[in-house]
C-alpha positions as CSV (number, residue, x, y, z in Angstrom):
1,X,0.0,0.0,0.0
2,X,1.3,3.6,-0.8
3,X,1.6,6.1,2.0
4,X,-0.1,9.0,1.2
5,X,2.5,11.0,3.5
6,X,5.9,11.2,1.3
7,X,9.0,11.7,2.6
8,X,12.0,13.2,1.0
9,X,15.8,12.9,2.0
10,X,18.3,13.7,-0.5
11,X,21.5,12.2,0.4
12,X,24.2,14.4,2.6
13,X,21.8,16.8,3.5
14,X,20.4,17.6,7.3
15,X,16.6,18.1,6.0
16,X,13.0,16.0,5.6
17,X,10.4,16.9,3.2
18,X,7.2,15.9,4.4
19,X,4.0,16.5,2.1
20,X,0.7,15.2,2.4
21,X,-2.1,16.5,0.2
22,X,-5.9,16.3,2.6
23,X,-9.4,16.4,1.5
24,X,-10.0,18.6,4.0
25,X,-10.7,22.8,3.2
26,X,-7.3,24.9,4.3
27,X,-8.9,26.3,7.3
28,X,-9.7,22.8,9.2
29,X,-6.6,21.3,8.1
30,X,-4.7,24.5,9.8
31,X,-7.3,23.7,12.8
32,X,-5.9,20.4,13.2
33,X,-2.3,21.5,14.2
34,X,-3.7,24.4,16.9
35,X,-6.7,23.8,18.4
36,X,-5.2,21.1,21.9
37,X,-8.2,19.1,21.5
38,X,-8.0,17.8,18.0
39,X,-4.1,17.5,18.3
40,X,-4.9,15.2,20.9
41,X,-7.1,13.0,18.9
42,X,-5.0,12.4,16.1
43,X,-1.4,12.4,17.4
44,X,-2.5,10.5,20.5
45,X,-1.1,12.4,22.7
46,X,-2.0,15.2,26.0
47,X,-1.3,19.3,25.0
48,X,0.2,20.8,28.1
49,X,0.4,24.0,26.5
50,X,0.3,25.3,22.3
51,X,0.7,29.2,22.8
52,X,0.3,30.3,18.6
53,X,2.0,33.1,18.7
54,X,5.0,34.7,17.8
55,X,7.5,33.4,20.2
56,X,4.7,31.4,21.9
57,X,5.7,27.9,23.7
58,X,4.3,24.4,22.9
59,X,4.4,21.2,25.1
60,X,3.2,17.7,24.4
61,X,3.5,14.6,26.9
62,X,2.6,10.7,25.7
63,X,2.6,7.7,27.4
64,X,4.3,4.5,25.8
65,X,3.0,0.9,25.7
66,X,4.8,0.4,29.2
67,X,3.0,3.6,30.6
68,X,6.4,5.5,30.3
69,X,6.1,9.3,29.9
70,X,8.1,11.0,27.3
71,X,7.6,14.8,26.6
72,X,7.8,16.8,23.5
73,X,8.4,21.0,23.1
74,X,9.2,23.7,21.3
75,X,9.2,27.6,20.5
76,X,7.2,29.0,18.0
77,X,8.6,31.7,16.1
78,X,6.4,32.1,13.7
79,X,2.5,32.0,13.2
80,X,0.6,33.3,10.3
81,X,-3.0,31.5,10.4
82,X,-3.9,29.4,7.9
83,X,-0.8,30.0,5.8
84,X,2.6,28.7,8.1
85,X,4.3,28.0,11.5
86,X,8.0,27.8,11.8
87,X,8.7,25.7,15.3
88,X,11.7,24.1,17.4
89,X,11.1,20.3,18.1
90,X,12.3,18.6,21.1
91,X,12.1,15.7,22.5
92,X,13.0,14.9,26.1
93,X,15.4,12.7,27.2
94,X,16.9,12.0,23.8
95,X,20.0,12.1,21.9
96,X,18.7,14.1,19.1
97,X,18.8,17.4,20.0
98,X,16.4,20.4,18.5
99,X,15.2,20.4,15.1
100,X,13.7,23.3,13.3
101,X,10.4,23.1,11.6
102,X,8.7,25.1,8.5
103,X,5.2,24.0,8.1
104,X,3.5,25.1,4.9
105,X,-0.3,25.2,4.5
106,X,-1.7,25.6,1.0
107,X,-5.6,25.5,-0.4
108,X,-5.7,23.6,-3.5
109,X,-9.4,23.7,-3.7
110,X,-12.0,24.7,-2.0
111,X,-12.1,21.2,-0.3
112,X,-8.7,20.3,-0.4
113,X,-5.2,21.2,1.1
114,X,-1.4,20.6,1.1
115,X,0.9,20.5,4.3
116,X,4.4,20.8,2.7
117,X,6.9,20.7,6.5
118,X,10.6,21.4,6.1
119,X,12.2,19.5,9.2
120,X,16.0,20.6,9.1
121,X,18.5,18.7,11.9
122,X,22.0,19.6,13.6
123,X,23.9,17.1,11.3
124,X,23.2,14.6,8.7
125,X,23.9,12.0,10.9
126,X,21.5,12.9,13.1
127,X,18.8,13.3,10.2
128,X,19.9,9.6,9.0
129,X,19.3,8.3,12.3
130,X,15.4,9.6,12.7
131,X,14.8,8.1,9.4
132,X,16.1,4.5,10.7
133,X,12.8,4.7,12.9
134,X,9.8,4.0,11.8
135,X,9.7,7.3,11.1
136,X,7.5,7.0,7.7
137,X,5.0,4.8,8.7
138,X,4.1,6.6,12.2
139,X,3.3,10.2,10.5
140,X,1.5,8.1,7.9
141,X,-0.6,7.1,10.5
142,X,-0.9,10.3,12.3
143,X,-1.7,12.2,9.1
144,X,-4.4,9.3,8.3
145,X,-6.2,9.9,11.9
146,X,-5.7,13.5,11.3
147,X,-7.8,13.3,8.5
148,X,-10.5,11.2,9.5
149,X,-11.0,12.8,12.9
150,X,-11.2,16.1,10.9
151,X,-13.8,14.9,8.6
152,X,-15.9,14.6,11.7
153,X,-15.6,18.5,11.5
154,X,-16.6,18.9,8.2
């Protein structure tokens, strides 16, 4: 089966693309990534805090199989609604380090939109080593209960 989130690594560089087209209208598709209780739903996990703003503050917190918490933050530095967010992601307690995010939000039509996210890492290395995870298949999913939790909204 072909994911409908693609992922693009070009060799020696320290970036992701990530692009997923949604039949879901701009506006609710933006909704998804700033409103706590439908991030919730579809990335399964509890919003401690989304400030979207300018320099506003985001924490997430999940629990694992095991009931292990593991916590998730960032700064926003940009917010223009329905059009982009430009975010630091970090993840507690792992050897990663920050990454910077550019999320784009385009209409196509009037029912359907593009997220187009730019995730850029310290080093390569580092970049190569998220994408040993099952890093493809697990925003597939998220982006797949994004959608359908969404179309609840419709």
């Amino acid at each position: 089966m072909e994911l409908k989130t693609k992922i693009d690594a070009i060799e020696g560089k320290q970036e992701i693309v990530i692009t997923r087209e949604f039949e879901l209208p701009l506006e609710l598709l933006f909704k998804a990534y700033i409103e706590p209780e439908i991030v919730e739903q579809w990335m399964g996990t509890k919003v401690l805090k989304l400030e979207n703003k300018r320099h506003g503050g985001w924490q997430f917190e999940t629990l694992d199989p095991k009931g292990n918490k593991h916590g998730f933050s960032g700064v926003i530095h940009e917010f223009i609604p329905n059009e982009k967010i430009t975010r630091t992601f970090e993840m507690e307690n792992a050897p990663f380090g920050p990454q910077l995010e550019f999320l784009e939000f385009e209409k196509l039509t009037a029912d359907t939109s593009k997220l187009r996210m730019q995730v850029v890492y310290r080093s390569v290395s580092i970049r190569d080593q998220i994408l040993q995870l099952p890093f493809a298949q697990g925003i597939n999913m998220a982006h797949n209960r994004l959608q359908e939790i969404v179309n609840k909204l419709k």
